[in-house]
Biopython code that builds the backbone (N, CA, C, O; Angstrom):
import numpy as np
from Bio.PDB.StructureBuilder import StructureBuilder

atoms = [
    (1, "UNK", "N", (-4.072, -13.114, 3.768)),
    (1, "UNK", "CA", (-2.922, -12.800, 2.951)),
    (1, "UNK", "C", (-3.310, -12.980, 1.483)),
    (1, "UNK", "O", (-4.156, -13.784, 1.092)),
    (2, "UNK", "N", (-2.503, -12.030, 0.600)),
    (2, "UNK", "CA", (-3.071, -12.248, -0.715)),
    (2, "UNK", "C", (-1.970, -13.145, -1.223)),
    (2, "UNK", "O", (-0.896, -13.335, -0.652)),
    (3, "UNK", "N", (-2.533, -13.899, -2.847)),
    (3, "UNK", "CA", (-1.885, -14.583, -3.164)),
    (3, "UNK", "C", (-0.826, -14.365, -4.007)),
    (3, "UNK", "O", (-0.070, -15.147, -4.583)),
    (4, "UNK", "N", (-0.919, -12.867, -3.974)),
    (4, "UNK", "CA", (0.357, -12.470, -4.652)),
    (4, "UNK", "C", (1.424, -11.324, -3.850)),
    (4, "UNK", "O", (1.876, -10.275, -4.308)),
    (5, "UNK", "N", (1.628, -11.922, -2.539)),
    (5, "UNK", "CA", (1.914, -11.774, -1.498)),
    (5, "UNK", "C", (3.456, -11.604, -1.459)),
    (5, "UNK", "O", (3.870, -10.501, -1.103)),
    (6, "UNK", "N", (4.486, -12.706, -1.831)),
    (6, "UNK", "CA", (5.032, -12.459, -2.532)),
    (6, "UNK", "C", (5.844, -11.180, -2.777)),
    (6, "UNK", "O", (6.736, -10.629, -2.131)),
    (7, "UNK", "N", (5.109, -10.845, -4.155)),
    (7, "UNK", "CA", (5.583, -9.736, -5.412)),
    (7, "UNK", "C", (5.375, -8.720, -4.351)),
    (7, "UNK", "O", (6.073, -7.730, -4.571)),
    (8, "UNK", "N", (4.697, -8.626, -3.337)),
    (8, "UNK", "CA", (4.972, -7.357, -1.908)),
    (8, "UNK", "C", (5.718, -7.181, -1.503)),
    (8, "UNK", "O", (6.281, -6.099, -1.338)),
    (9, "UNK", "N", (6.018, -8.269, -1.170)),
    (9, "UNK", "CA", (7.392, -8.624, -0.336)),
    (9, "UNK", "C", (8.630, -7.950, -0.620)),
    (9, "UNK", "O", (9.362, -7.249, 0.079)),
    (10, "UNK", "N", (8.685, -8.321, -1.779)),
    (10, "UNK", "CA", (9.885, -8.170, -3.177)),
    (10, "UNK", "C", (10.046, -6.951, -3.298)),
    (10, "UNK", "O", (11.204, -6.534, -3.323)),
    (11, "UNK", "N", (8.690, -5.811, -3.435)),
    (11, "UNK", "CA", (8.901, -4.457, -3.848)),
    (11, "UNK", "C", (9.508, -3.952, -2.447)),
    (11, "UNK", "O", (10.461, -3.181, -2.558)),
    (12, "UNK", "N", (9.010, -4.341, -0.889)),
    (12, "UNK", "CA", (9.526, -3.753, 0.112)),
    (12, "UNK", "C", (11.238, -3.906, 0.426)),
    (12, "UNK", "O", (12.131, -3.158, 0.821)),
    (13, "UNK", "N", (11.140, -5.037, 0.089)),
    (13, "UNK", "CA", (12.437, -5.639, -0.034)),
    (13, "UNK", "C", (13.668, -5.069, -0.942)),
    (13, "UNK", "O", (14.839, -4.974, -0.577)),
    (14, "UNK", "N", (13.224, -4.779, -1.976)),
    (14, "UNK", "CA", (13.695, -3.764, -3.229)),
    (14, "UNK", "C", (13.500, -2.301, -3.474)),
    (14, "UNK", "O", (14.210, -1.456, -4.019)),
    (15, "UNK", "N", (12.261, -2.255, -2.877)),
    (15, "UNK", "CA", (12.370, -0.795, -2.144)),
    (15, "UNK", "C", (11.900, -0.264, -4.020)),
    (15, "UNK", "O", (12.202, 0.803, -4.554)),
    (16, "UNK", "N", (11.312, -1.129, -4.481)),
    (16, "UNK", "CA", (10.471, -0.891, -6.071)),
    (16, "UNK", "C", (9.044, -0.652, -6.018)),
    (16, "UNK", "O", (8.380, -0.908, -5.014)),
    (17, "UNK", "N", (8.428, -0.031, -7.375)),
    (17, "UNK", "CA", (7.110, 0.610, -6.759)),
    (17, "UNK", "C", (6.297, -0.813, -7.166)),
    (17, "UNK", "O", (7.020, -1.698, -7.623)),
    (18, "UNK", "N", (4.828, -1.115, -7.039)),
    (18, "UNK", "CA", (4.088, -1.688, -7.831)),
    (18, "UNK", "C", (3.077, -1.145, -8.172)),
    (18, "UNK", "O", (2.425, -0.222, -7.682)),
    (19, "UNK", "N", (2.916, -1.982, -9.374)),
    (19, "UNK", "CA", (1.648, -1.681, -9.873)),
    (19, "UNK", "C", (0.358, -2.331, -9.300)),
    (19, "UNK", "O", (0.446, -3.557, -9.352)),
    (20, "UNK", "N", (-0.625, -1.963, -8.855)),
    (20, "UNK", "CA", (-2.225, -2.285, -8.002)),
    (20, "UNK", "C", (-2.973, -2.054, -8.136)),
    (20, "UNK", "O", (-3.501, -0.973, -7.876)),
    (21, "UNK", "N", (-3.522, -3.242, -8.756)),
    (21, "UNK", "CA", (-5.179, -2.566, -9.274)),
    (21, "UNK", "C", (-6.166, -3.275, -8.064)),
    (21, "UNK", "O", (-6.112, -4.499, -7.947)),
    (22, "UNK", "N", (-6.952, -2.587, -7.284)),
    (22, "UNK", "CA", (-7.798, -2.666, -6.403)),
    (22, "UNK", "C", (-9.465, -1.972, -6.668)),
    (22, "UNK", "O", (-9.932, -1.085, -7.383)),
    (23, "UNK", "N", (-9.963, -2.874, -5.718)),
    (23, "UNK", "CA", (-11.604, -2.498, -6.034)),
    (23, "UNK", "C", (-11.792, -1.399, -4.890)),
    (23, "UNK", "O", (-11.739, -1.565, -3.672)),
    (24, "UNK", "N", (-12.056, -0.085, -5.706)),
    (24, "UNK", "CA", (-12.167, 1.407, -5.047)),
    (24, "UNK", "C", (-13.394, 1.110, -4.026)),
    (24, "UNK", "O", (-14.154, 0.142, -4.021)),
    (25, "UNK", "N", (-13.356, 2.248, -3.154)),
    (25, "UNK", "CA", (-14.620, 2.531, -2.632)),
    (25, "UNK", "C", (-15.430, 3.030, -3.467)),
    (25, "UNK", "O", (-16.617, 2.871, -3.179)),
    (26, "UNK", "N", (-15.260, 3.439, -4.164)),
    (26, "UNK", "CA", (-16.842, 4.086, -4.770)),
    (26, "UNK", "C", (-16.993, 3.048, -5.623)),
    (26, "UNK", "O", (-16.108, 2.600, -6.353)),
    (27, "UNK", "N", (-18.467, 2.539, -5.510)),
    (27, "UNK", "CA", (-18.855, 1.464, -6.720)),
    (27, "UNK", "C", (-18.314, 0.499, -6.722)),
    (27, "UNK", "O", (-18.731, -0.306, -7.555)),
    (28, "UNK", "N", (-17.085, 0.025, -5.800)),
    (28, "UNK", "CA", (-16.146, -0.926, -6.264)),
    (28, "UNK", "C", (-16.093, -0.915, -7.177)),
    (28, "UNK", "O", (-16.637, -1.907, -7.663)),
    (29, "UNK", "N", (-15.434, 0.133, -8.298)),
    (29, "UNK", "CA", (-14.617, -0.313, -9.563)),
    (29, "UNK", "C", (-13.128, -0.379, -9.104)),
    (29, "UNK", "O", (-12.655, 0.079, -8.064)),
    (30, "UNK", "N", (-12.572, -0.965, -9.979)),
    (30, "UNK", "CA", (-11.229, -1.328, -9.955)),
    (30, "UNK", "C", (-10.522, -0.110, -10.498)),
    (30, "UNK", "O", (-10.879, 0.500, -11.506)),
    (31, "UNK", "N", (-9.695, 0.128, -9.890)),
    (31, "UNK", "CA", (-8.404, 1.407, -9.622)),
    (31, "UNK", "C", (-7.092, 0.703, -9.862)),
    (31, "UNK", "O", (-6.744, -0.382, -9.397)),
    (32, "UNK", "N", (-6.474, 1.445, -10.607)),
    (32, "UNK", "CA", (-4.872, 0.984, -10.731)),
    (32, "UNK", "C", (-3.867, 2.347, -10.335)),
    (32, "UNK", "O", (-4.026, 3.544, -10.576)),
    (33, "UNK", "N", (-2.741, 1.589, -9.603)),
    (33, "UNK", "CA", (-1.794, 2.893, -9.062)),
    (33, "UNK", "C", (-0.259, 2.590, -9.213)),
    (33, "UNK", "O", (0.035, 1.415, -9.434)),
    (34, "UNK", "N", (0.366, 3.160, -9.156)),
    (34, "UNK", "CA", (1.985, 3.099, -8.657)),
    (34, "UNK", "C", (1.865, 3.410, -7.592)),
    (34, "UNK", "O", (1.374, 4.479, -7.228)),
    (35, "UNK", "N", (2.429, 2.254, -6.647)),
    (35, "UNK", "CA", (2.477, 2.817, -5.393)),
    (35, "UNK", "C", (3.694, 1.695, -4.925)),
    (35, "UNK", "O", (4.021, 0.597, -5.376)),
    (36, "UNK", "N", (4.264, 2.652, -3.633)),
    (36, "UNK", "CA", (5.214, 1.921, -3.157)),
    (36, "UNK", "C", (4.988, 1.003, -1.424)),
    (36, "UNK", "O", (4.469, 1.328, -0.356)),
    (37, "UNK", "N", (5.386, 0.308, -1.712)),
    (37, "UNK", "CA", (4.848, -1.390, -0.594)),
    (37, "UNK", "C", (5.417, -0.815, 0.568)),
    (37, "UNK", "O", (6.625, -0.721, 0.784)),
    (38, "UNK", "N", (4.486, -0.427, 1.321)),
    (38, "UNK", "CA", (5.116, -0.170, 3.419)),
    (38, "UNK", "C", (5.339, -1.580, 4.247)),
    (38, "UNK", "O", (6.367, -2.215, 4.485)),
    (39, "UNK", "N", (3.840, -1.831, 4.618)),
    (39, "UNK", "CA", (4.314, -3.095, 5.345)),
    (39, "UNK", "C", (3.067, -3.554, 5.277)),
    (39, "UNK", "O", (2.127, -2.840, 4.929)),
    (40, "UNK", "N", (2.925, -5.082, 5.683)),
    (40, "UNK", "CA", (1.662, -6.072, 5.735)),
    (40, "UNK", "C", (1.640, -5.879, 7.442)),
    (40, "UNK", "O", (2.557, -5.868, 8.263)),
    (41, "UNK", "N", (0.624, -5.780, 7.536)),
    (41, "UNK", "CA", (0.084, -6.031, 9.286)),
    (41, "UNK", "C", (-1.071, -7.365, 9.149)),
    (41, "UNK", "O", (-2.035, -7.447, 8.389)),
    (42, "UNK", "N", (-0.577, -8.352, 10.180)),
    (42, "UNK", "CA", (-2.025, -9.105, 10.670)),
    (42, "UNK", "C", (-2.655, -8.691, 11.424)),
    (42, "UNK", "O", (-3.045, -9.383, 12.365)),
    (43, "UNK", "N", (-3.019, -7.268, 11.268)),
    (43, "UNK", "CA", (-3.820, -6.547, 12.511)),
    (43, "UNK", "C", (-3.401, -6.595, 13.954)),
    (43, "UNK", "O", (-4.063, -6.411, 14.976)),
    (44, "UNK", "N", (-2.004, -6.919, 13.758)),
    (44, "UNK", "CA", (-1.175, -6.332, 15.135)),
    (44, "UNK", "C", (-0.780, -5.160, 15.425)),
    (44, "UNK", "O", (-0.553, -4.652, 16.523)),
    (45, "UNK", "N", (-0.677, -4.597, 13.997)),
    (45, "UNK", "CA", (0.150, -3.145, 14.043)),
    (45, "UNK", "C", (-0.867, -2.285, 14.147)),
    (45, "UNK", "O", (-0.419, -1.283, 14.705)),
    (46, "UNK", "N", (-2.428, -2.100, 13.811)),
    (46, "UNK", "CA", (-3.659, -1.564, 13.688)),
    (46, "UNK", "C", (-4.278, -1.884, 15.112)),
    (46, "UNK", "O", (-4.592, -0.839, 15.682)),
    (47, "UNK", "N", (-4.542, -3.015, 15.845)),
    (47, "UNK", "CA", (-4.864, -3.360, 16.554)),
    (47, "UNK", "C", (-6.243, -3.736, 16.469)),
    (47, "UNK", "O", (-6.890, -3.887, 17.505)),
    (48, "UNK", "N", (-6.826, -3.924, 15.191)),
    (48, "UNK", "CA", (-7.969, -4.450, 14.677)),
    (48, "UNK", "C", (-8.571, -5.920, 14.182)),
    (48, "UNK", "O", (-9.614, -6.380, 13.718)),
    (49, "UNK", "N", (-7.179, -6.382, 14.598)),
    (49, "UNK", "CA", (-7.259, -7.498, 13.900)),
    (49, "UNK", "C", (-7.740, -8.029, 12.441)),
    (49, "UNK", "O", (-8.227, -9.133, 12.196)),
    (50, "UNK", "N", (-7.576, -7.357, 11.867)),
    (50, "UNK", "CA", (-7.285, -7.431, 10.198)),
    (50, "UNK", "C", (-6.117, -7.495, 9.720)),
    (50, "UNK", "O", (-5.161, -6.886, 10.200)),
    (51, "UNK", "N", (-6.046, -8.537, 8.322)),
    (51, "UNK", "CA", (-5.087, -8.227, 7.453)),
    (51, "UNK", "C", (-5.199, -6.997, 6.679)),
    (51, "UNK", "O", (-6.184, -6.280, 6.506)),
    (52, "UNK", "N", (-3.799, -6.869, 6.169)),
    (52, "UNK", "CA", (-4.003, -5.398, 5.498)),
    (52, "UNK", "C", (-2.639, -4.918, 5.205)),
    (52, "UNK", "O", (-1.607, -4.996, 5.873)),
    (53, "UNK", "N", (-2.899, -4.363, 3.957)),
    (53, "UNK", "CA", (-1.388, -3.875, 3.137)),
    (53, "UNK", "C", (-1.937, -2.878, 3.360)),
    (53, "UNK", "O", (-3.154, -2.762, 3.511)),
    (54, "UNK", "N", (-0.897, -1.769, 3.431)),
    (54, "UNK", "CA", (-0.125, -0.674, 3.313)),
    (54, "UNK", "C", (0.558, -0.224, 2.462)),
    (54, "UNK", "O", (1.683, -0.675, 2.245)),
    (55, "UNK", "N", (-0.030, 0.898, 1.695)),
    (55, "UNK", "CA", (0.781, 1.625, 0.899)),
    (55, "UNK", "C", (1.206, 2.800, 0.579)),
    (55, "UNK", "O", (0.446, 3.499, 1.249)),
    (56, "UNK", "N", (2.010, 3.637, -0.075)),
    (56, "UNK", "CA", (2.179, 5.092, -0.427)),
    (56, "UNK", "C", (1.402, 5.091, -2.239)),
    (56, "UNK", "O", (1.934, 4.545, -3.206)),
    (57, "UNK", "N", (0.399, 5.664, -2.259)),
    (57, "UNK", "CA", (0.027, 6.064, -3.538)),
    (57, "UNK", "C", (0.129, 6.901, -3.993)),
    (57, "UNK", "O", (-0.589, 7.882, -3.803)),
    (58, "UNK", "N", (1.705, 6.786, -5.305)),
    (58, "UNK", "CA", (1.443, 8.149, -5.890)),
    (58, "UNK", "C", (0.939, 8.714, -6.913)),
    (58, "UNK", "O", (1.358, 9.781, -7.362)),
    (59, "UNK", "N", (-0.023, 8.053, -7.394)),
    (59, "UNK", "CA", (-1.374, 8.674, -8.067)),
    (59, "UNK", "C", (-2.354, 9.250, -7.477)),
    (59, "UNK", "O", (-3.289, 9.615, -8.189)),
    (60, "UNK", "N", (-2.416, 9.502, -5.952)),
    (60, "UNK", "CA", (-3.613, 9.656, -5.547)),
    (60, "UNK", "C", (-3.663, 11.306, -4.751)),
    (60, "UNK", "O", (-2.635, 11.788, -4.276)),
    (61, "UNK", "N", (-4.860, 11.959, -4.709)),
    (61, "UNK", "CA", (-4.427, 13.465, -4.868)),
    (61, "UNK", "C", (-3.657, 13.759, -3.068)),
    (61, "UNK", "O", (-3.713, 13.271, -1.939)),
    (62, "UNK", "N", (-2.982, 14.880, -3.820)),
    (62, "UNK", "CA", (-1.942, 15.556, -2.631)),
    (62, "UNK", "C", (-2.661, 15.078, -1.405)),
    (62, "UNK", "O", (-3.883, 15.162, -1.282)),
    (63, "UNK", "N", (-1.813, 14.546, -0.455)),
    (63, "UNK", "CA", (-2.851, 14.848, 1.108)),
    (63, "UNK", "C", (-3.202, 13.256, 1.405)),
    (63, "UNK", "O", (-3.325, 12.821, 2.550)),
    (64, "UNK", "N", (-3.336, 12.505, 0.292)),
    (64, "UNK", "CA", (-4.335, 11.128, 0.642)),
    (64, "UNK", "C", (-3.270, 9.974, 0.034)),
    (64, "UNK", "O", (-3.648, 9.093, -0.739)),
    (65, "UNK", "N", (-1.812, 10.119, 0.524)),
    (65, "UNK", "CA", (-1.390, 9.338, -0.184)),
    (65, "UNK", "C", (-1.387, 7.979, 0.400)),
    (65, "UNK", "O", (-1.650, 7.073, -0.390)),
    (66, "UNK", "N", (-1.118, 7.630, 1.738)),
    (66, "UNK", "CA", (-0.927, 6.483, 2.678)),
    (66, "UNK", "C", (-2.408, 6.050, 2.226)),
    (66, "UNK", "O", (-3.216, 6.946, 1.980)),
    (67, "UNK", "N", (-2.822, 4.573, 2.098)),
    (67, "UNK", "CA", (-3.232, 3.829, 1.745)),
    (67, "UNK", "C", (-3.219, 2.705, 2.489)),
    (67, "UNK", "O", (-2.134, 2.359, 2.957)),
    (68, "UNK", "N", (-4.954, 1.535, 2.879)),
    (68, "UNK", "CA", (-4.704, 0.366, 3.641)),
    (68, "UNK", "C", (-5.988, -0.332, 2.787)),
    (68, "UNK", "O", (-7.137, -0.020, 2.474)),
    (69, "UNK", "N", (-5.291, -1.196, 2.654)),
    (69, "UNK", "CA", (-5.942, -2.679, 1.323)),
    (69, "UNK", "C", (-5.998, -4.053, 2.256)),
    (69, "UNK", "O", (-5.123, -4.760, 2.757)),
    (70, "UNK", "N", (-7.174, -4.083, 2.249)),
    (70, "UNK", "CA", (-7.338, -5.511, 2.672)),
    (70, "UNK", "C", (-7.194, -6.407, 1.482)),
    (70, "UNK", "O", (-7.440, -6.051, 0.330)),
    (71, "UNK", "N", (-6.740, -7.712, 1.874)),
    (71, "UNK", "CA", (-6.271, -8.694, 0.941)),
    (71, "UNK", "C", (-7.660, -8.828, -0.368)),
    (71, "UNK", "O", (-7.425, -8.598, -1.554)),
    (72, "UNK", "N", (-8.662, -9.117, 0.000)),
    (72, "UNK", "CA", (-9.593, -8.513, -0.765)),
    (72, "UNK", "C", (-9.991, -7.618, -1.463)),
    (72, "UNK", "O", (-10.784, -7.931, -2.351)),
    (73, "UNK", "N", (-9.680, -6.507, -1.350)),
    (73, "UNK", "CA", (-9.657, -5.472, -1.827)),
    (73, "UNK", "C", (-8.917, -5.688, -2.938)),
    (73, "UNK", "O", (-9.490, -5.522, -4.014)),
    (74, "UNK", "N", (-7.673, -6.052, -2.938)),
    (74, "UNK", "CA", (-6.475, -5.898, -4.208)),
    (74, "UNK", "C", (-6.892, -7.576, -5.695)),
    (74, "UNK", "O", (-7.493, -8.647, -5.612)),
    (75, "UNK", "N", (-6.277, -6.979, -6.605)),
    (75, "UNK", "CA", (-7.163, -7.967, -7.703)),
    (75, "UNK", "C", (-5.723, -7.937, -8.073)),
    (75, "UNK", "O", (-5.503, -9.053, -8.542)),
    (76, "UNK", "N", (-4.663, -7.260, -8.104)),
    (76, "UNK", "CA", (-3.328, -7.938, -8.517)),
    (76, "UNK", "C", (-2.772, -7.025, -7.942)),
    (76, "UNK", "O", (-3.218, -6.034, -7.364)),
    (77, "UNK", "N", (-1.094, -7.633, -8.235)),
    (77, "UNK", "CA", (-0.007, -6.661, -7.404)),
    (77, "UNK", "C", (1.419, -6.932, -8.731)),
    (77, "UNK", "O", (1.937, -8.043, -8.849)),
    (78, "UNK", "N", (1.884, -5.645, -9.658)),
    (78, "UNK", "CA", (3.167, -6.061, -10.785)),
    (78, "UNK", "C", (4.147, -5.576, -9.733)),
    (78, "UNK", "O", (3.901, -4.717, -8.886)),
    (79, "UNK", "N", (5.036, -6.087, -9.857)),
    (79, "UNK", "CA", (6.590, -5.417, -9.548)),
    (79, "UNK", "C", (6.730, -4.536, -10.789)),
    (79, "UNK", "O", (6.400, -4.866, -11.928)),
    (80, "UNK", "N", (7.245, -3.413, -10.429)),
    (80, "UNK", "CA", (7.670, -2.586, -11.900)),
    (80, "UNK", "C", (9.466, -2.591, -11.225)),
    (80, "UNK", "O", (10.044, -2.927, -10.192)),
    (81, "UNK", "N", (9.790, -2.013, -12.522)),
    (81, "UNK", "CA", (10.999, -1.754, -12.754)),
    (81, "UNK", "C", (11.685, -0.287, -12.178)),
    (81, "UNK", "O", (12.804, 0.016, -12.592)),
    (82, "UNK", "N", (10.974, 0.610, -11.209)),
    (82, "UNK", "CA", (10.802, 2.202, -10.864)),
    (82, "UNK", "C", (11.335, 1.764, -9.365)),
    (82, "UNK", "O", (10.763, 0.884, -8.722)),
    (83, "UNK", "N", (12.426, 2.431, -8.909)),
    (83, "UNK", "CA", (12.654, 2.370, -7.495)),
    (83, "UNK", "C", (11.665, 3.755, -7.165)),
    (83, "UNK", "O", (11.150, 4.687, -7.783)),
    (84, "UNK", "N", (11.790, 3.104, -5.421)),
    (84, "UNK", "CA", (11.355, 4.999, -4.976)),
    (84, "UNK", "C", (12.289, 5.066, -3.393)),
    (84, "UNK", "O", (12.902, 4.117, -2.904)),
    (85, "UNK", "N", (12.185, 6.323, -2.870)),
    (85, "UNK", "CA", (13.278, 6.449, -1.823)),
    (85, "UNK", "C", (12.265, 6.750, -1.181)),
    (85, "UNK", "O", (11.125, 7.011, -1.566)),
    (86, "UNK", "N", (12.982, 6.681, 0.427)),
    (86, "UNK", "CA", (11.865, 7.223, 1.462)),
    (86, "UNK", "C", (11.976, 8.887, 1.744)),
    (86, "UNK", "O", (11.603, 9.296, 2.843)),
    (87, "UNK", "N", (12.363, 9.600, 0.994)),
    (87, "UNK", "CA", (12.481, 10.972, 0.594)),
    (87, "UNK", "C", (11.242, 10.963, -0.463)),
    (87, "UNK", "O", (10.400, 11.860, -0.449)),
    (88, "UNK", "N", (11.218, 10.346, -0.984)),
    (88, "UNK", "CA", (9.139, 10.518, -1.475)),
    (88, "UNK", "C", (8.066, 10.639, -0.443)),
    (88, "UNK", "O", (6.959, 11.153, -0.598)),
    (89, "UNK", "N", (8.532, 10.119, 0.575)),
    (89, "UNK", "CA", (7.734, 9.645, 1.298)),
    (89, "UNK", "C", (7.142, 10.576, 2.279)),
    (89, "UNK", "O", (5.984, 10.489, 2.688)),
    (90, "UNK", "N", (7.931, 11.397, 2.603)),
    (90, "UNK", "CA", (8.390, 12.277, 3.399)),
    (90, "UNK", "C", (7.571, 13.538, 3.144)),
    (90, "UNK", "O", (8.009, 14.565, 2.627)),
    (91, "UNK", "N", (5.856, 13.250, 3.735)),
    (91, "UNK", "CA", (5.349, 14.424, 3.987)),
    (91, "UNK", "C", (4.290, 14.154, 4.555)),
    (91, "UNK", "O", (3.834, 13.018, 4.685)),
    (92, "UNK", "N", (3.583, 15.616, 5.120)),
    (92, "UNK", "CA", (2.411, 15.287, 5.779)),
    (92, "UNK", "C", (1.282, 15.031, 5.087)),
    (92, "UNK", "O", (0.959, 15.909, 4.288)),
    (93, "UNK", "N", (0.279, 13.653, 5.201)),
    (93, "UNK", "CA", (-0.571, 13.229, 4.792)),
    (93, "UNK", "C", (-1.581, 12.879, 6.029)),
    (93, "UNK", "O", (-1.410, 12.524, 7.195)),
    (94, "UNK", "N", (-2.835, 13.181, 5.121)),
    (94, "UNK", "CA", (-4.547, 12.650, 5.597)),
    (94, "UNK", "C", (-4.420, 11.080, 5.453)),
    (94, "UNK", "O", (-4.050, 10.734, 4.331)),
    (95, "UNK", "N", (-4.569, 10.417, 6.038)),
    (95, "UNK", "CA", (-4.909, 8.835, 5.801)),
    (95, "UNK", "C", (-6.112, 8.759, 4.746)),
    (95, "UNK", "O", (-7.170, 9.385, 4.794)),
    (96, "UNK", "N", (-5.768, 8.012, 3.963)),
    (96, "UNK", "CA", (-6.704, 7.252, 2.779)),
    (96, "UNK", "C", (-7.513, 5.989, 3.346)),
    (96, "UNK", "O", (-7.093, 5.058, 4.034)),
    (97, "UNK", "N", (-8.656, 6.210, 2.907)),
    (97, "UNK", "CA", (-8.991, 4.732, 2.992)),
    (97, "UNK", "C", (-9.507, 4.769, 4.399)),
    (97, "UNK", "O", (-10.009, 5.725, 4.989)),
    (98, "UNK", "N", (-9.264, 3.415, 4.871)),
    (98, "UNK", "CA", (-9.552, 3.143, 6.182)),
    (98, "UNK", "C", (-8.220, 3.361, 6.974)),
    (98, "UNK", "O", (-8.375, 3.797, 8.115)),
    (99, "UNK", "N", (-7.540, 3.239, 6.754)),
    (99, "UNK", "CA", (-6.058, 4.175, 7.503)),
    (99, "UNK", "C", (-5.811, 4.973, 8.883)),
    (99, "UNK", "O", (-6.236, 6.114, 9.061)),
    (100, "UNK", "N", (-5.247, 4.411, 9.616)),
    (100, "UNK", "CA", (-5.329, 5.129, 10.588)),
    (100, "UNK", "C", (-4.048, 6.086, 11.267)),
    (100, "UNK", "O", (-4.100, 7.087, 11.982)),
    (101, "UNK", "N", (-3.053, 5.422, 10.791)),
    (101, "UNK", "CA", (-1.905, 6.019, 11.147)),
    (101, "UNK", "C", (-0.992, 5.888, 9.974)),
    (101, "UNK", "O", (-1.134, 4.893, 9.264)),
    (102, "UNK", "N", (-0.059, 6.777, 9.676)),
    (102, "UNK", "CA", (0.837, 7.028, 9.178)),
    (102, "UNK", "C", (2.238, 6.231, 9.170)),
    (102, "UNK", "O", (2.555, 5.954, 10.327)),
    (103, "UNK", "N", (2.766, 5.975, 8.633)),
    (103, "UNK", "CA", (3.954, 4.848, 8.358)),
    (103, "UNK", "C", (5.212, 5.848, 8.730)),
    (103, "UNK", "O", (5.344, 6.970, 8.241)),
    (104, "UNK", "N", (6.279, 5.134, 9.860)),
    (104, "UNK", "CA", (7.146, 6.014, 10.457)),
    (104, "UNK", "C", (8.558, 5.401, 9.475)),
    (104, "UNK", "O", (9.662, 5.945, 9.464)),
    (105, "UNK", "N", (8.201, 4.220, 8.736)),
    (105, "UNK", "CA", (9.163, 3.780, 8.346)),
    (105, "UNK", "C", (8.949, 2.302, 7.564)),
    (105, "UNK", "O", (8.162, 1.448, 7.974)),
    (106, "UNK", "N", (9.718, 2.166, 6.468)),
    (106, "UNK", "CA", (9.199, 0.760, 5.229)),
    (106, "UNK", "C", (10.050, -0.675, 6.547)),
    (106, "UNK", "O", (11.152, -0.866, 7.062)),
    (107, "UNK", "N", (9.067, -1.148, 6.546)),
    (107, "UNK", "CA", (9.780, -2.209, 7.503)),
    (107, "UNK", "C", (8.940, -3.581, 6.499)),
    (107, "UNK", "O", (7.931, -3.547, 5.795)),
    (108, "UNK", "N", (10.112, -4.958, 6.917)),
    (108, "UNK", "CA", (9.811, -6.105, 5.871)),
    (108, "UNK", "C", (8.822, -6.649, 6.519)),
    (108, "UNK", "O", (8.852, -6.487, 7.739)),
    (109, "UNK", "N", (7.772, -7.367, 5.994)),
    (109, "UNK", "CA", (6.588, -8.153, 6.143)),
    (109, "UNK", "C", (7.227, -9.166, 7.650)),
    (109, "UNK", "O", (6.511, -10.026, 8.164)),
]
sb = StructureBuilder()
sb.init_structure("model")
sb.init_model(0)
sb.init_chain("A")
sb.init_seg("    ")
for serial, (resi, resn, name, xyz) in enumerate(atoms, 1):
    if name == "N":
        sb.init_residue(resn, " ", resi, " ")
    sb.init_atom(name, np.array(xyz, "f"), 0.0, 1.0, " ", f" {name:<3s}", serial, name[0])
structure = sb.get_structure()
């Protein structure tokens, strides 16, 4: 779990986007996004047994928006002030990342 675990919580909970800056795959440089908080799995919901956030990124190109961050991966997490609806949400996407399935619905940590 990350230690700003939390401020996740809060955006799912609030249904607000955050701000996330994470260490990319390429090069591990650090990436920052608006994205809106799905759900934390302890690798029950994956069946991999990993931790791992879930997200909708909407900075990231058409097609690749769903997103999965291991607690490592992420270097901070802002609450912003931007709601988003699950009518954003609402399209067909390629999994990002290591991702395997698609989010049927924002459910709380």
């Amino acid at each position: 779990m990350h230690s700003e675990h939390d401020i996740f919580a809060k955006g799912v909970e609030q249904r607000r986007r955050l701000k996330v800056i994470f260490l990319g795959n390429e090069r591990r440089r650090n990436v920052a996004g608006q994205c809106a908080p799905l759900y934390y799995s302890r690798g029950k919901v994956e069946g991999d047994g990993l931790d791992c956030y879930y997200l909708w990124d909407f900075d990231a190109d058409e097609g690749y928006n769903f997103m999965a961050l291991s607690p490592s991966q992420i270097i901070s997490m802002e609450l912003t002030e931007h709601a988003f609806s699950l009518d954003e949400l609402d399209s067909p996407v390629k999994p990002a990342g290591n991702a395997t399935k698609s989010p049927s619905a924002v459910s709380n940590t």
